[in-house]
Structure formats: structure tokens, C-alpha cells
Legacy VTK file of the C-alpha trace (Angstrom):
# vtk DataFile Version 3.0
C-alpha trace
ASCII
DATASET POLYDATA
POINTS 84 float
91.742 92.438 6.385
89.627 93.198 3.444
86.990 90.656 3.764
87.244 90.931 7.857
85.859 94.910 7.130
83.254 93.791 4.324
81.882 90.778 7.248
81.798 93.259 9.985
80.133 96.020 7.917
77.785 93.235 6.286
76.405 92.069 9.989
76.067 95.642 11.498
74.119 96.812 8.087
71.906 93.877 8.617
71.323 93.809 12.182
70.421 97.476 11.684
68.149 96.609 8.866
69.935 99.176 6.692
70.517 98.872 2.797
73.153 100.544 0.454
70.539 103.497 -0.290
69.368 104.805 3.134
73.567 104.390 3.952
74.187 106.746 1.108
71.647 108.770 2.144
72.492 109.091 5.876
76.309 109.790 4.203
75.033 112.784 2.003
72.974 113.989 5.270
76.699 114.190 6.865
78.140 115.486 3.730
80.013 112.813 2.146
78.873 111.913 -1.430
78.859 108.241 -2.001
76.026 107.076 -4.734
74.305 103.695 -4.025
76.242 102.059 -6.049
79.573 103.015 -5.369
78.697 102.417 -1.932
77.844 98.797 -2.432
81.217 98.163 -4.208
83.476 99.336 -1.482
81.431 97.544 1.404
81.269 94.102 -0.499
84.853 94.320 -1.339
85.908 95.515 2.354
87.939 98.200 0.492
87.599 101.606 2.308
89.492 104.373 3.287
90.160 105.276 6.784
87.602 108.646 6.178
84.963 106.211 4.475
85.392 103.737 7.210
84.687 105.942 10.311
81.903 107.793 8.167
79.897 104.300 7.994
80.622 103.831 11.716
78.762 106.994 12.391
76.054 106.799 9.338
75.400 102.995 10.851
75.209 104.877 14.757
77.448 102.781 15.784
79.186 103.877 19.237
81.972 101.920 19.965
83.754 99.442 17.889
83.811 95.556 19.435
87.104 94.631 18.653
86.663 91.827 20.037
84.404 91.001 17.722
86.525 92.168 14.929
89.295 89.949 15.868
86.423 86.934 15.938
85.802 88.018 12.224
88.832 87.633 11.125
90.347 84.616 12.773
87.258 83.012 11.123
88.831 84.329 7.772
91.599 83.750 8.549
90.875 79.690 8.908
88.578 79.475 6.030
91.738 80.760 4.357
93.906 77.995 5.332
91.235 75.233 4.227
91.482 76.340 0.424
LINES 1 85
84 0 1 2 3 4 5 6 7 8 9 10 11 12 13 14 15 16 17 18 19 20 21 22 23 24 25 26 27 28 29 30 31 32 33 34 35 36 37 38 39 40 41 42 43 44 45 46 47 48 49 50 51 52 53 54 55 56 57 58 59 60 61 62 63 64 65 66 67 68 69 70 71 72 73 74 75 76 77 78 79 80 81 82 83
């Protein structure tokens, strides 16, 4: 599920034209203290807490969460999985 969270977060970031710094920022605007860099580690490894997780969702403005294309996301993985 890892890599289906870093995929989703990777295409809303860009379609949003957003990068790791302005994310941090918008976090510390919110109050939660993530540096750049320790940012771009837990996105690109899909590793997030629960708190993290629905922080970004807000920080990113995004209002609902397609699960749909979630689910899209990671039956792709999931197949790409099976090929290696």
C-alpha cells in the first residue's frame, strides 16, 4: 500500500504544481512541523502516518478522496508486482 500512497500523493502534488517546500510550508501554516526534507522522504517512500496523511490531504486542498482512483493505483501496483 506503500507505493499506492507515494503514486497518489506524487500525481495530486503534480497536478497541483506543488513541490516538497511550499507542502512544508502550507504544513507549518497548519501547525505541523515537517522540514523539506523530511517531507520528501515520507512521500517518496509512501510511508505516513494516519495524522501526516490527512494533513497532506488538507495542505494539498484536496476535498474528497477518489477512491476509486486509489483502488486504480494500486491494482496497477499491484500487476507491475506480479511481472517481476
Amino acid at each position: 500500500m506503500s507505493e499506492t500512497i507515494r503514486r497518489y500523493f506524487a500525481i495530486e502534488k503534480n497536478l497541483r504544481g506543488l513541490d516538497y517546500k511550499s507542502l512544508s510550508q502550507r504544513l507549518a501554516e497548519a501547525g505541523v512541523a515537517q522540514s523539506e526534507g523530511n517531507l520528501r522522504v515520507k512521500m517518496t517512500t509512501g510511508k505516513l502516518g494516519t495524522p501526516l496523511f490527512l494533513h497532506l490531504l488538507m495542505a494539498m486542498e484536496i476535498q474528497q478522496l477518489d477512491l476509486g482512483q486509489v483502488r486504480t493505483i494500486y491494482q496497477q501496483v499491484c500487476k507491475e508486482l506480479k511481472k517481476t
